[in-house]
C-alpha positions, -999 to +999 in steps of 0.1 A: +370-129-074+371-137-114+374-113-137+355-102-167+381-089-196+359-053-208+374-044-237+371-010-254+393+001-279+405+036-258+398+032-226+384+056-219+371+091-239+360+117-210+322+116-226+317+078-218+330+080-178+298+083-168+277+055-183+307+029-188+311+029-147+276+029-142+277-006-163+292-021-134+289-009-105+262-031-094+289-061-099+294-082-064+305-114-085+327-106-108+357-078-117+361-057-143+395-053-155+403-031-190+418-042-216+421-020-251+447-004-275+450+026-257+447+046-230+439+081-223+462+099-204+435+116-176+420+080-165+422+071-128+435+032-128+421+030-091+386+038-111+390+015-138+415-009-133+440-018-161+449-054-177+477-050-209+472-026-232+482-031-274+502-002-280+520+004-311+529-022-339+515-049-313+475-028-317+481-026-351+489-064-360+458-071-330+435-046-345+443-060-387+454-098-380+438-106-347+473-112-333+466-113-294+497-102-276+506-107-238+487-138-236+503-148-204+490-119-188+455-120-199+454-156-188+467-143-151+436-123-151+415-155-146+391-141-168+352-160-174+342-141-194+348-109-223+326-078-227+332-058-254+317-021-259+306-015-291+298-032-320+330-025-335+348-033-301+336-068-302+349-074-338+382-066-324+381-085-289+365-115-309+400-131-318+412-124-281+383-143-267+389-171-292+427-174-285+421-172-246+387-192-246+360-174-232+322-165-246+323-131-253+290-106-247+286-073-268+275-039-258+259-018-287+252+018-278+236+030-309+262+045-334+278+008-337+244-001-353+235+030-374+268+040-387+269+028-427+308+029-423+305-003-401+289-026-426+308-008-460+315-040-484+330-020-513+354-010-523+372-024-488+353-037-463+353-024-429+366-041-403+333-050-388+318-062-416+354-084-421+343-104-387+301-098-383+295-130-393+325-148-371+310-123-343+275-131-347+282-169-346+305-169-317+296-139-293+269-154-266+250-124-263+243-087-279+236-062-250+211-035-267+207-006-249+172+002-262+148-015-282+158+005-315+191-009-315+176-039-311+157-034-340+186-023-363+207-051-351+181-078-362+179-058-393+218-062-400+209-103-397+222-105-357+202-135-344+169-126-327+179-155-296+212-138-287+200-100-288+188-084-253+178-052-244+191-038-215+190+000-210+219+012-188+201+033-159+214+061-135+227+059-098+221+097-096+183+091-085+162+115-062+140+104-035+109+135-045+109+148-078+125+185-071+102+214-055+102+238-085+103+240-122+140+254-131+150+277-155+160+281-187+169+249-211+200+231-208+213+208-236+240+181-225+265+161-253+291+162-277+288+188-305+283+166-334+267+160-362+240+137-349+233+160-315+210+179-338+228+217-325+217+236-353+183+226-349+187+236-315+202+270-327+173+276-353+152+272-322+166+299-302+171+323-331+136+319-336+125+323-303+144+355-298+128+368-328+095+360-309+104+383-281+119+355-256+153+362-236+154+326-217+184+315-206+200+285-228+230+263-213+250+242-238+279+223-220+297+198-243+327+203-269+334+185-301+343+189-337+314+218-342+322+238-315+336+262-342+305+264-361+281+264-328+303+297-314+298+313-351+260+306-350+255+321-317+276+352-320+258+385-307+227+360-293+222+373-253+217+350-221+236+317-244+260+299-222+289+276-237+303+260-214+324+232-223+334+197-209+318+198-174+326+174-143+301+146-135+289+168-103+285+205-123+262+186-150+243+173-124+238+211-106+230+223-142+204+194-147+188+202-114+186+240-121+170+241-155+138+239-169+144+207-192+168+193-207+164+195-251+179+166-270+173+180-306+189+144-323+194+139-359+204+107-381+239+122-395+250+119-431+267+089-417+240+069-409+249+074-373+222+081-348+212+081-305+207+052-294+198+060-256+213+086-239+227+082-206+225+120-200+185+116-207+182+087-177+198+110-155+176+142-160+145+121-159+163+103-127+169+141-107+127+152-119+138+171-153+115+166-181+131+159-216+118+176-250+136+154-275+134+145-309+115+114-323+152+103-333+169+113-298+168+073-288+142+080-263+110+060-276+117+033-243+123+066-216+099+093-228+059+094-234+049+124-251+034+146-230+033+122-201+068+125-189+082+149-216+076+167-247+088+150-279+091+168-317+092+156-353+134+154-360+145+186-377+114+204-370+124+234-358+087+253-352+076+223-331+107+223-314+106+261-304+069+255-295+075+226-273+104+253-252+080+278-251+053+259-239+078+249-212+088+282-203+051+295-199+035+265-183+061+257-147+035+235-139+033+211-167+071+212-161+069+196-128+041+174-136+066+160-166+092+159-140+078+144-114+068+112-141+097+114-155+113+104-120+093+080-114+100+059-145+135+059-144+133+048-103+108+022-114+129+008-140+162+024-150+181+022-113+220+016-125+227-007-099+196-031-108+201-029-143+238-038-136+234-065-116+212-083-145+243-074-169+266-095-146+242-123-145+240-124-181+278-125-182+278-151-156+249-170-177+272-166-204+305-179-189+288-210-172+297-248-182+278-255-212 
């Protein structure tokens, strides 16, 4: 069976497991194999398997000359093809598909496209913006993973021809919406800037101040973590829970109310792009109330199969939770829409398969 080179820089942060297997596990043509700079130390190889890895002085001279070591090996691979995650991934793998090659196809999740860092000119330009032009003239295709990326790609200059959206979907799929409504709100992701928490916390202050003792779940960790425990000190029935396992988000998704993705464009520039977390709660018959800058314009219709809020507003927002909490029916009418959207176009293995063809398209003659 040939193998398709994936490259991502560390293979593999615990907070992209989820929707980087769910890329490929549709695949019946060709095999994934890894390749990166480095490698974290909890990753199963038996999940993901492993080609070389550019440790050291070797990454460094890859990552800042292109210098592609252990070329031998990555030739045994018997590679088509290379497919890089993120933007800033396929800068780096482009010299490694030039040396060895192959077309290379392009992921980009959302952060690659909004970040300002990524396309800095002065005083030194980033790394990215060193190669964008080498990359968009080489790469055969840019994999968007909604239609805002899209969007903000073509506005960066990426040709128009070579840029497809392709939402990755969810294999954790329910035959019936679920029987009842949930309870309390859950909110699933890393606590960063652009996860919009303090909205989120304004929300629930605000709320309690209005007499309401729902639960609230918030299971993630992050560089805020700090500052979300300080904001939430002395407020009753708030759980923090921390990095959960694949299965215990799922229980929490299918026990709560809705899921609230309060998204904000960060100082950076850095925003969603679609949240793999979102396709799965819609996927299990849990509606979504997310911001209008959550990355959900192609998953959610407002009041159709979720409730969506003006970015930052936090009124709205603790409007939309309390409308939630009072009306279990409107919950399981979102729910039950919500499901059926995501089963009639965001099944993982479908919207895998029609990645590996692309890569396929990509690595035949001509």
């Amino acid at each position: 069976m040939p193998a398709v080179i994936v490259y991502r820089d560390t293979i593999l942060p615990k907070s992209e497991l989820e929707f980087m297997r769910r890329q490929y596990l549709g695949f019946e043509t060709l095999r994934p194999v890894w390749v990166g700079r480095c490698v974290e130390p909890w990753l199963d190889s038996g999940v993901f398997p492993l080609g070389p890895v550019f440790g050291g002085l070797r990454g460094a001279a890859f990552k800042l000359f292109g210098a592609v070591p252990e070329l031998s090996r990555l030739r045994a691979l018997a590679a088509v093809c290379v497919h890089a995650q993120f933007g800033r991934g396929g800068a780096l793998a482009l010299p490694l598909a030039k040396r060895l090659g192959l077309p290379l196809v392009v992921t980009f999740h959302g952060g690659d496209v909004y970040k300002r860092a990524h396309y800095r000119r002065f005083p030194v330009p980033a790394l990215f913006r060193l190669r964008m032009e080498g990359l968009e003239d080489y790469a055969s295709a840019f994999v968007c993973v909604s239609s805002g990326v899209r969007d903000r790609l073509l506005a960066h200059g990426f040709p128009a021809d070579k840029a497809v959206v392709l939402p990755i979907g969810t294999d954790r799929l329910v035959a019936d919406p679920r029987g009842g409504p949930g309870t309390g709100i859950l909110f699933v992701g890393r606590f960063v800037e652009m996860k919009g928490l303090p909205v989120l916390i304004a929300a629930i202050h605000r709320l309690r101040a209005q007499g309401c003792q729902e639960r609230f779940v918030l299971i993630g960790d992050g560089p805020e973590r700090g500052a979300v425990e300080r904001a939430l000190d002395g407020v009753e029935n708030v759980e923090l829970r921390g990095w959960q396992t694949p299965g215990q988000v799922r229980q929490a998704l299918l026990s709560a109310r809705a899921l609230c993705l309060p998204s904000v464009t960060a100082r950076s520039g850095e925003a969603e792009g679609l949240p793999s977390v979102a396709v799965e709660a819609m996927g299990l018959g849990v509606p979504i109330i997310g911001s209008t800058e959550a990355g959900v314009v192609d998953l959610v219709r407002d009041g159709v199969s979720g409730l969506m809020f003006p970015s930052r507003d936090v009124g709205i927002l603790a409007a939309c939770i309390e409308r939630l909490l009072a009306e279990p029916d409107l919950a399981i009418a979102l729910g039950s829409e919500a499901c059926r959207v995501v089963a009639r176009d965001f099944d993982a293995r479908r919207q895998s398969r029609r990645l590996e063809a692309l890569l396929l398209a990509a690595a035949a003659p001509g």
